[in-house]
C-alpha positions as a printed Julia matrix, in Angstrom:
342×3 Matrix{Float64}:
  90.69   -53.15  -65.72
  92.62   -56.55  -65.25
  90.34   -59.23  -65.35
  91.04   -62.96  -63.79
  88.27   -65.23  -65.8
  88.1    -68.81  -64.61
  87.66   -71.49  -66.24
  87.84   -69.12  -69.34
  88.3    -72.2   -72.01
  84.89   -73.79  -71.55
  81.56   -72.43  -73.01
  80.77   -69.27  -70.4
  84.08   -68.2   -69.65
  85.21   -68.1   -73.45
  82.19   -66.36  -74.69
  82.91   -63.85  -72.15
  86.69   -63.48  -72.71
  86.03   -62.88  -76.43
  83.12   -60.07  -75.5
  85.75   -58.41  -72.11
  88.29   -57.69  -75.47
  85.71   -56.93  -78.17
  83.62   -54.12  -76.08
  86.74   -52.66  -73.83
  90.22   -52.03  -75.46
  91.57   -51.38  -72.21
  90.92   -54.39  -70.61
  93.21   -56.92  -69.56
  92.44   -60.88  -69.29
  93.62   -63.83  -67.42
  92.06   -66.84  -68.4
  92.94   -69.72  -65.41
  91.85   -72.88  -66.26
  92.42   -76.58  -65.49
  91.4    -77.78  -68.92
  89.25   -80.67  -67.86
  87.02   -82.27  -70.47
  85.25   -79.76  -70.91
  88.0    -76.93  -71.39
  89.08   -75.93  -74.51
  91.34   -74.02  -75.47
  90.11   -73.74  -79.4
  87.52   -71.7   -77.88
  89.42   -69.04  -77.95
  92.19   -69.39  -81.06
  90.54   -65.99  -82.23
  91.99   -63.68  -79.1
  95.04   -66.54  -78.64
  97.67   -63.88  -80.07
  95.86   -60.55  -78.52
  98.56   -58.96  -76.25
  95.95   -58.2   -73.38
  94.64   -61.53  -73.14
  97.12   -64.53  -71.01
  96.21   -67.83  -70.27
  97.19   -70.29  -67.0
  96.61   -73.6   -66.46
  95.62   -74.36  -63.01
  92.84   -74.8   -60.44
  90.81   -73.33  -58.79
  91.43   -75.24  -55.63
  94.64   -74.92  -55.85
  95.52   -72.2   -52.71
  99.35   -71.67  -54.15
  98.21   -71.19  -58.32
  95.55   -69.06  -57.11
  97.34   -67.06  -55.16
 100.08   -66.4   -57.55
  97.5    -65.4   -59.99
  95.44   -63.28  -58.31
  98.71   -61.9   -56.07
 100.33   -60.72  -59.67
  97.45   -57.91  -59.54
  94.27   -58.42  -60.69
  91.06   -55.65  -60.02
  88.29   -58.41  -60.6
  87.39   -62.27  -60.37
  84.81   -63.84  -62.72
  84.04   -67.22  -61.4
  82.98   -69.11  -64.34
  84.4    -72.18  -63.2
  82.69   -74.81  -62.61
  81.32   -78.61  -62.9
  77.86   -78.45  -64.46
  76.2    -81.15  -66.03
  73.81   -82.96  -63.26
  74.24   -86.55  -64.95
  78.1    -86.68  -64.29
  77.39   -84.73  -60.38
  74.81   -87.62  -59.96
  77.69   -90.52  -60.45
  80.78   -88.21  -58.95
  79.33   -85.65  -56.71
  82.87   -85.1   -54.53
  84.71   -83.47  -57.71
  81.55   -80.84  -57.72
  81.49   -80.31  -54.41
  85.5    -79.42  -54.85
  85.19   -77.46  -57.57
  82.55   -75.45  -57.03
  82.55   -75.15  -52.71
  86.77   -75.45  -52.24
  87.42   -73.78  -55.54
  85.47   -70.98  -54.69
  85.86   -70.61  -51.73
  89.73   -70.67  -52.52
  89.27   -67.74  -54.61
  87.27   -66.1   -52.35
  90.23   -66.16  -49.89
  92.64   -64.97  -52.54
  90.46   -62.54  -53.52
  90.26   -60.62  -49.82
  94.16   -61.52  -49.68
  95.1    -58.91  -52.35
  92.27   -56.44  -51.89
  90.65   -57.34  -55.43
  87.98   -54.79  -55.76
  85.15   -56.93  -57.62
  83.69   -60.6   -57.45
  81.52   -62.16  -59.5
  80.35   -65.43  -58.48
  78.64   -67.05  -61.88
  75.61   -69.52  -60.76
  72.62   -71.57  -61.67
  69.62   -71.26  -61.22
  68.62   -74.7   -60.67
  70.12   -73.57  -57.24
  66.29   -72.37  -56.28
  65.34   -76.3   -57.25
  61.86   -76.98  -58.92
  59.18   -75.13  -59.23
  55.43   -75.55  -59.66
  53.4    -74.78  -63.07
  53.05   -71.27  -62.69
  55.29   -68.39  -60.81
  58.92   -67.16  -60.88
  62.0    -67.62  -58.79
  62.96   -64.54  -57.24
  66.34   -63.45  -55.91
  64.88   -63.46  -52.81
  63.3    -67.45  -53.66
  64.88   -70.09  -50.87
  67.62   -72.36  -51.98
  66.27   -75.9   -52.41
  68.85   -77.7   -54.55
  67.97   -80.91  -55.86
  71.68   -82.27  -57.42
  74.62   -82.59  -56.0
  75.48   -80.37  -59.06
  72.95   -77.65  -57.8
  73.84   -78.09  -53.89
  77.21   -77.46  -54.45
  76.7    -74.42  -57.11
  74.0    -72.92  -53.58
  77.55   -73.69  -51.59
  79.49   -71.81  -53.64
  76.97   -69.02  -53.63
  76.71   -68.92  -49.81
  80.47   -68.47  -49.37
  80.78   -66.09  -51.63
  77.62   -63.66  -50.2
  79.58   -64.69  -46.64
  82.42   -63.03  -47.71
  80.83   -59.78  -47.9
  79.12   -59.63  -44.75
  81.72   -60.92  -42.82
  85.01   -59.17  -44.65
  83.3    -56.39  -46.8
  84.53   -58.34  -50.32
  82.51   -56.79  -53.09
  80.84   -59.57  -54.02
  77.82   -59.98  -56.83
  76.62   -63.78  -57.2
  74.25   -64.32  -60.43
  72.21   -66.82  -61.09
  71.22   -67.55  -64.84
  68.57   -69.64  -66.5
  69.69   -72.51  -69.11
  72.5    -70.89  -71.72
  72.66   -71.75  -75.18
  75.18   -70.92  -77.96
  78.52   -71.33  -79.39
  81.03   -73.37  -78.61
  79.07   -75.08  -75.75
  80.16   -78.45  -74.7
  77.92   -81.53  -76.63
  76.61   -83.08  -73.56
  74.16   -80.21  -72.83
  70.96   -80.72  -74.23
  70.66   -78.32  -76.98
  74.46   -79.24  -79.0
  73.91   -82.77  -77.66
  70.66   -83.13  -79.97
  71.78   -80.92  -82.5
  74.92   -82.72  -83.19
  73.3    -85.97  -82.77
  70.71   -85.03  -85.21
  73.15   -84.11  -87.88
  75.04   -87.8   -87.76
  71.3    -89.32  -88.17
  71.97   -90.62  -84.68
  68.95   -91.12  -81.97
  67.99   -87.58  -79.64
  67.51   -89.49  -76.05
  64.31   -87.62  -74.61
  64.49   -87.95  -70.59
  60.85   -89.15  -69.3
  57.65   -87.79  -70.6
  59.64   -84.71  -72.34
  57.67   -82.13  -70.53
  60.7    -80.75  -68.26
  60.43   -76.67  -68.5
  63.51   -74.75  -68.94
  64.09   -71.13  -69.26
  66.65   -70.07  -71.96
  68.72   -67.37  -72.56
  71.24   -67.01  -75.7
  75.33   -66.9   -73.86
  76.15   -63.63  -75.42
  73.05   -61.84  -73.75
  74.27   -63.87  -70.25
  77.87   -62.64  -71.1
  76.49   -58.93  -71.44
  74.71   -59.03  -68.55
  77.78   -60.2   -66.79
  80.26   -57.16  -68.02
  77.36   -54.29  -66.92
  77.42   -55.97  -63.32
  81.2    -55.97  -63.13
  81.37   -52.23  -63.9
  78.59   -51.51  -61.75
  78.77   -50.33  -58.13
  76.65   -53.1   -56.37
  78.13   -55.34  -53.87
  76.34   -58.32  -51.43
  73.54   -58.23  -54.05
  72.29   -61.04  -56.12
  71.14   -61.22  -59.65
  68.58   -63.35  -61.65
  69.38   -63.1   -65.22
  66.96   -64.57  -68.12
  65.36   -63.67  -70.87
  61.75   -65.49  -70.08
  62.12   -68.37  -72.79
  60.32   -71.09  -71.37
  60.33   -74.42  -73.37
  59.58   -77.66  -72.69
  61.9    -80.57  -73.88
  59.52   -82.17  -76.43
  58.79   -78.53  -78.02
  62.63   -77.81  -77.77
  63.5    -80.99  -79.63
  60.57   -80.7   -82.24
  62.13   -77.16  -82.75
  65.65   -78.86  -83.46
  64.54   -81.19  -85.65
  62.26   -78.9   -88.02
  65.04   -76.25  -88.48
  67.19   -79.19  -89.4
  64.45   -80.89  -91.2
  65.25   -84.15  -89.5
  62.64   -86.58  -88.71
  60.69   -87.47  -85.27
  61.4    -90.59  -86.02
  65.3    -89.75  -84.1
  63.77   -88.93  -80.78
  64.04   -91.58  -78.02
  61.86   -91.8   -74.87
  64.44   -92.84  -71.92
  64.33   -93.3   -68.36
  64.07   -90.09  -66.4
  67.2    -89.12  -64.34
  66.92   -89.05  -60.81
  65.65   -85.82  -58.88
  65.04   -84.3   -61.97
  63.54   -80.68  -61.67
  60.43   -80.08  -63.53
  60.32   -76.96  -64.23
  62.94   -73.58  -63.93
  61.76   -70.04  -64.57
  63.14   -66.59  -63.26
  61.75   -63.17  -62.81
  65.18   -60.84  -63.99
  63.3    -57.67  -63.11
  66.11   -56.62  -60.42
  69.1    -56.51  -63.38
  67.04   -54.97  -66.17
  66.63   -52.59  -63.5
  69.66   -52.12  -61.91
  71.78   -51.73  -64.84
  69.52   -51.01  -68.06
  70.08   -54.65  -69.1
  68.51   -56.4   -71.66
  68.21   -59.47  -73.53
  69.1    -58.79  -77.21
  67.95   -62.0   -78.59
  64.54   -63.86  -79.52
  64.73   -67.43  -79.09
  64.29   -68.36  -82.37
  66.33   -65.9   -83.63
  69.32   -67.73  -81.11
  68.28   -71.17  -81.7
  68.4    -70.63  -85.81
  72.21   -69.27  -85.15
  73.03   -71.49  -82.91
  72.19   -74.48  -84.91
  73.88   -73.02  -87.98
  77.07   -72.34  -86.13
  77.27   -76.35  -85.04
  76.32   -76.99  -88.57
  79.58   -74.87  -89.74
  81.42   -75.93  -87.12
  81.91   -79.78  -87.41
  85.49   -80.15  -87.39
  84.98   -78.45  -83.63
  82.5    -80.94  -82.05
  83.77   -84.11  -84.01
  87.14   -83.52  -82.25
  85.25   -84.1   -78.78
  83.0    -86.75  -79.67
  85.54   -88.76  -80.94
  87.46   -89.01  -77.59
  86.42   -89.52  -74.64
  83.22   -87.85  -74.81
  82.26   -90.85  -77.0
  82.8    -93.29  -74.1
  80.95   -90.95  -71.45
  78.23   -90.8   -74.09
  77.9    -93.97  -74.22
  78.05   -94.81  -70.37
  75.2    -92.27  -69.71
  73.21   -92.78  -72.52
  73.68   -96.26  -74.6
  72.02   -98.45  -71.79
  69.15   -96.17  -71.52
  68.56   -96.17  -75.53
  69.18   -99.78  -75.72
  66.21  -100.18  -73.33
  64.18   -98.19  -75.23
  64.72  -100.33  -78.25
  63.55  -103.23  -75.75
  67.25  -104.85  -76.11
């Protein structure tokens, strides 16, 4: 199978490239990515030099790259493309909404063009919006976005599920609880505090800490990801999670013992706006549908993932010393400096 993986440099997309060559030697891949700030292309220096593995920068939004691509013969589309974090959708929601509505929507078009014969569309599911203290989100839960970030991932999702009622495009949209793991980028919550924690540097806490999110280790997402692209389901959608719900304050607590760190780094800051309370999905539907399942305790993840940032410093030091350091300290440094009452 040839494979077109978007934005295959950035956390998702490389995690999945490097499992597409691992688990199928007959698989081809086409990584096509812009390399914004968040695309890197050290994520994937292991497969760089693998003969079934090319990389194009471009994006997604482009109609002519796209179409080149995907018009040079590809069988499948993994959308991992995307703008994510809520904080930066909150102060620039027009590049989200043209990422992840005209991007996909231009691969979408591309896509029914040249007869590709699989679509993945690779969501959120903050797309369902907050829910209450107890229950799940369901694939068949309303959308009730609360971000631009999350209203524009729901677009996305929309066009894509459009696309097979209206033209018959074999489309599969998933929506996946809070990833964790390698190479994800440090503004995330989980490297962000991880990282900070090993410089000694403050963990800024949003609000009372008691924000629920459900996590799942990327690999597990990833595998989830290759049984649905080999499966015959089309117009369906997925929940995928592995029912770890944490709070923030227990997450960070967890950080900081592993780490043996001290409370002391934590921060209380002001709460962003329209921020969810809590996520949690029921993934009956794919453990069903295609014998998946989670092959990771959280724990188990977290302890890895803490020890690969820990190994990997050289990695994350290269972002934070560029211009990560100035969006770190545009979101963050007013909000800490408050807390300090200065």
């Amino acid at each position: 199978m040839r494979i077109l993986v978007t934005g295959g440099a950035g956390f998702i997309g490389s995690n999945l490239i490097r499992l597409l060559l691992r688990r199928h030697p007959e698989d081809e891949v086409v990584n096509l990515d812009l390399l914004t700030y968040a695309g890197n292309l050290e994520n994937l220096a292991d497969v760089d030099r693998d003969p079934r593995y090319r990389f194009v920068r471009g994006d997604i939004a482009d109609a002519g790259v796209v179409g080149d691509v995907v018009g040079a013969g590809v069988d499948a589309i993994v959308n991992c493309a995307a703008q994510t974090h809520v904080d930066r959708s909150i102060g620039d929601p027009a590049s989200f909404a043209r990422t992840n509505v005209i991007g996909t929507s231009t691969l979408l078009e591309a896509a029914r063009a040249h007869g590709v014969s699989r679509f993945i569309q690779v969501s959120t599911d903050e797309v369902y919006g907050s829910l209450g203290p107890d229950g799940l989100f369901s694939e068949e839960s309303p959308l009730r976005p609360s971000s631009p970030y999350s209203a524009s991932k729901a677009g996305g999702d929309l066009l894509a599920l459009s696309y097979w009622t209206t033209y018959g495009l074999p489309v599969v949209v998933t929506r996946c609880s809070n990833n964790y793991g390698p190479y994800q980028f440090p503004e995330k919550v989980i490297p962000l505090f991880v990282t900070n924690a090993l410089d000694d540097q403050p963990l800024p806490l949003y609000g009372d800490g008691l924000n629920v999110r459900d996590w799942i280790h990327v690999e597990d997402h990833c595998d989830a990801l290759d049984l649905l692209l080999r499966a015959e389901r089309a117009g369906e959608v997925y929940n995928i999670g592995a029912s770890c719900e944490r709070n923030n304050r227990d997450l960070t607590a967890e950080i900081l013992a592993i780490l043996e760190k001290p409370a002391s780094l934590i921060r209380m800051v002001a709460d962003r706006p329209g921020h969810d309370r809590r996520y949690a999905i029921d993934a009956a539907k794919v453990r069903r549908d295609v014998s998946w399942q989670p092959k990771r305790s959280f724990d188990e993840g977290l302890r890895e993932t803490i020890e690969w940032y820990r190994a990997n410093r050289e990695w994350w030091s290269r972002i934070r010393s560029g211009v990560y350091r100035e969006y770190y300290e545009a979101m963050y440094g007013d909000r800490l400096r408050r807390a300090h009452g200065q």
